[in-house]
C-alpha positions as a Markdown table, in Angstrom:
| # | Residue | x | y | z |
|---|---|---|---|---|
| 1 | Unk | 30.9 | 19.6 | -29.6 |
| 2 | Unk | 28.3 | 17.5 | -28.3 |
| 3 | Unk | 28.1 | 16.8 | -24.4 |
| 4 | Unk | 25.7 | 14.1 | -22.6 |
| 5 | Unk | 25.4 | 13.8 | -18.8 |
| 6 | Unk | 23.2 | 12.4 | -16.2 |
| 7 | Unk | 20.8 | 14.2 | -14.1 |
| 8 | Unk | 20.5 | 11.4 | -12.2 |
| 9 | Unk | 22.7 | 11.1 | -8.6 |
| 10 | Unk | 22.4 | 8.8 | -5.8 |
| 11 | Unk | 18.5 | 8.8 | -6.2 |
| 12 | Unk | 18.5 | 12.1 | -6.1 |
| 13 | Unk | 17.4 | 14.5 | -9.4 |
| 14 | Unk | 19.2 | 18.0 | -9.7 |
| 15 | Unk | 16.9 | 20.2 | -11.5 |
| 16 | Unk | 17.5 | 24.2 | -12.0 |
| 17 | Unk | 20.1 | 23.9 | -9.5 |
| 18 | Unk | 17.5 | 22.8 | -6.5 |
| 19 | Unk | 18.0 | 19.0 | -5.5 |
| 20 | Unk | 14.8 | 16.6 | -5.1 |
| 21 | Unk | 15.1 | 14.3 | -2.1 |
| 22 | Unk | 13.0 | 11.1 | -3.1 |
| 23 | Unk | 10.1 | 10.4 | -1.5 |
| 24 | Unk | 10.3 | 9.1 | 1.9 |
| 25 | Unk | 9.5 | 5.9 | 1.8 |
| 26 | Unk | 6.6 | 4.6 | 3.9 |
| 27 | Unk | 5.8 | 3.5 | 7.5 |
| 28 | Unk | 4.4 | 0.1 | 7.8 |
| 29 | Unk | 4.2 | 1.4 | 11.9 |
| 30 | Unk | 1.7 | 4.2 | 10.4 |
| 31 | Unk | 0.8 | 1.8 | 8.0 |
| 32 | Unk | -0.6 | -0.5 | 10.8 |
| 33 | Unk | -2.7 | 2.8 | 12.6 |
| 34 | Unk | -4.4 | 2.9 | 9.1 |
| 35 | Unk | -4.9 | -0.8 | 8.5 |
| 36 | Unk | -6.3 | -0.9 | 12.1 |
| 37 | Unk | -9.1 | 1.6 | 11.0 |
| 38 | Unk | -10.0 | 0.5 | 7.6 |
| 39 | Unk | -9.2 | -3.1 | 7.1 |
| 40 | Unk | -9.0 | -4.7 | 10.3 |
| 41 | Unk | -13.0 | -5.5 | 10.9 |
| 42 | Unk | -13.3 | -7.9 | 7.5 |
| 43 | Unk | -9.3 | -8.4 | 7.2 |
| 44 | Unk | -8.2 | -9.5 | 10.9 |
| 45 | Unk | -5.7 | -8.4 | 12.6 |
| 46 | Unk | -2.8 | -11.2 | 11.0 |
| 47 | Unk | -4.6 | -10.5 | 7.4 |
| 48 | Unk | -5.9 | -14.2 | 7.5 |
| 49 | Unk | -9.6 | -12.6 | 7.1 |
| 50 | Unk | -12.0 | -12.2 | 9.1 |
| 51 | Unk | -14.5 | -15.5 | 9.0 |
| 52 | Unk | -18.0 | -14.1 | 9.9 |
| 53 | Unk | -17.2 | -11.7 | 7.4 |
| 54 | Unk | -15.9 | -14.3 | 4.5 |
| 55 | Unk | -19.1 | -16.3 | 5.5 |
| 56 | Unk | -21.3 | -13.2 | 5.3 |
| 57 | Unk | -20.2 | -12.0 | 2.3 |
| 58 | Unk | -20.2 | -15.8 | 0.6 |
| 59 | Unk | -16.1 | -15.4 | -0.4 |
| 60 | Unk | -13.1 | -17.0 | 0.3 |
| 61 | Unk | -10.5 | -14.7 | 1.9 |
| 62 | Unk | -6.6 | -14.8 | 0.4 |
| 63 | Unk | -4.3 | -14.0 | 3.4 |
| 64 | Unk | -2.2 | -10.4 | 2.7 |
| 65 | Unk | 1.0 | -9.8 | 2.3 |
| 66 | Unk | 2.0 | -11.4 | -0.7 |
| 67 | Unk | 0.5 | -9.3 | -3.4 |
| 68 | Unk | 2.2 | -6.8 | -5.2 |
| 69 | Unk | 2.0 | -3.1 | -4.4 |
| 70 | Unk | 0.0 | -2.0 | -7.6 |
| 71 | Unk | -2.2 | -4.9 | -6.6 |
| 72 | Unk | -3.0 | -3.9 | -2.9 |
| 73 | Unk | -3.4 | -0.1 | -4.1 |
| 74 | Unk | -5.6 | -1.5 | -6.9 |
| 75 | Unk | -7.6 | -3.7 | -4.6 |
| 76 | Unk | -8.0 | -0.5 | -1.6 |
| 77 | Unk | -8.7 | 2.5 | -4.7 |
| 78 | Unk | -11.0 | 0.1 | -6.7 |
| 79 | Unk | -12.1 | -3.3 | -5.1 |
| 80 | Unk | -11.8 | -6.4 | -5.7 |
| 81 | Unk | -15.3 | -8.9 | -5.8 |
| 82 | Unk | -17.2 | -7.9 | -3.0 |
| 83 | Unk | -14.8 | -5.6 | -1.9 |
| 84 | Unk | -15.9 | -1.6 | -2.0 |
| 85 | Unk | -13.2 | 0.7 | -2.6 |
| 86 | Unk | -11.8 | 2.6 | 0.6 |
| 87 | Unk | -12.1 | 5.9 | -0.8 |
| 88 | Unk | -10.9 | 7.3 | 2.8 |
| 89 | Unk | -7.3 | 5.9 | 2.1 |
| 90 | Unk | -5.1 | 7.6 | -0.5 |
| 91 | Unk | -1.5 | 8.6 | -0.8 |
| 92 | Unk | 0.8 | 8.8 | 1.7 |
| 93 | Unk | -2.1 | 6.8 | 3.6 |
| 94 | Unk | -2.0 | 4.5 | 1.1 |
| 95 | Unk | 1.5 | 3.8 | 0.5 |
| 96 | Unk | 1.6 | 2.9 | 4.2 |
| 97 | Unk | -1.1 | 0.6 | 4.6 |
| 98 | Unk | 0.7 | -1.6 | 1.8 |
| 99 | Unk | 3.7 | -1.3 | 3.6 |
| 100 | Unk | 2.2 | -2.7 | 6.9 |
| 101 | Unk | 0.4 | -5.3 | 4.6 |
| 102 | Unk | 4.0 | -6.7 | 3.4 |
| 103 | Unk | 4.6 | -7.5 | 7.0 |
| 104 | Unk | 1.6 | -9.4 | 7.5 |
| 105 | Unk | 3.4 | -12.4 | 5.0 |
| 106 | Unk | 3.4 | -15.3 | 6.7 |
């Protein structure tokens, strides 16, 4: 007799008997700490950019908020154009800048 069943329960994975919680999700209030830090000076504060720093550089800035998470991790572990990486932000760091970001959607 064959028997199939789920392991998977209310977001939750059973495995050996232990339960895994999910990952908490992040804080766009720690997110902001972060953001304030690392992204702010070329950014702004409202994600509109920062003009001196658009004009500097010789770019256009797109306002944040609307991208998609893989694209705002992509753009902070990577660049984007002109954009260094920000080596200094990573994981749960990461997660909640782009949490915070998603508020700055106008």
């Amino acid at each position: 007799m064959i028997r199939s069943f789920s392991f998977l329960a209310c977001g939750s994975v059973i495995y050996s008997g232990m339960m895994l919680a999910p990952a908490a999700a992040a804080s766009a209030k720690d997110g902001e700490a972060v953001y304030t830090a690392k992204c702010k000076n070329c950014h702004g504060a409202d994600g509109s950019g920062n003009p001196t720093i658009a004009k500097m550089m010789n770019v256009t800035m797109k306002p944040l908020g609307s991208e998609a998470d893989a694209d705002i991790k992509t753009a902070v572990t990577t660049g984007v154009g002109k954009m260094k990486p920000v080596t200094t932000v990573a994981g749960t760091d990461l997660d909640n800048v782009v949490a915070y970001v998603h508020t700055l959607k106008k």
